[in-house]
N, C-alpha and C positions, 0 to 999 in steps of 0.2 A: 830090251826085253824080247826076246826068241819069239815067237808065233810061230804054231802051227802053220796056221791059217789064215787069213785075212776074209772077209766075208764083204766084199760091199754090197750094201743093202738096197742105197739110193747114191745116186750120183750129185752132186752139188758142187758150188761154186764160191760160196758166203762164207760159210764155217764145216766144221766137222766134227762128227759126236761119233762117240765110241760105244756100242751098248752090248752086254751081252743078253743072251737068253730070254733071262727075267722082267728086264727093262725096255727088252725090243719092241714091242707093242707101244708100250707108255712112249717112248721116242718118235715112233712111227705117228703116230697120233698126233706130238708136238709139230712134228717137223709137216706136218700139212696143215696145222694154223700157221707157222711161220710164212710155207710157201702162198699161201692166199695173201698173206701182207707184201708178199714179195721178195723175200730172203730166202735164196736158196742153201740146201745144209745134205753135206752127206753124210751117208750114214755107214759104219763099221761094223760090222760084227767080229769079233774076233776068234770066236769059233775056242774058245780052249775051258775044260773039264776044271782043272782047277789050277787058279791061280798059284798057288802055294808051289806047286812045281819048279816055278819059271825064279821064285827068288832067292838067290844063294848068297 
């Protein structure tokens, strides 16, 4: 799937979450209770208007 853009948000090491727009906050929030336990997680933004474009 094409991307514009790629946004990294946060850098990490553990896992990686994908979030756009609406859900960046709510991720950003998880992913600093995870980092307190100790598991790092990056984070993506993907930066694109709308989905619907990218599937043919």
């Amino acid at each position: 799937m094409p991307f514009r853009k790629l946004n990294t948000v946060r850098e990490g090491s553990d896992a990686t979450l994908v979030a756009n727009l609406y859900y960046l906050n709510k991720v950003i929030a998880f992913v600093n209770k995870l980092e307190k336990e100790g598991i790092s997680v990056k984070i993506i933004d993907p930066n694109v208007k709308n989905f619907n474009n990218y599937f043919a």
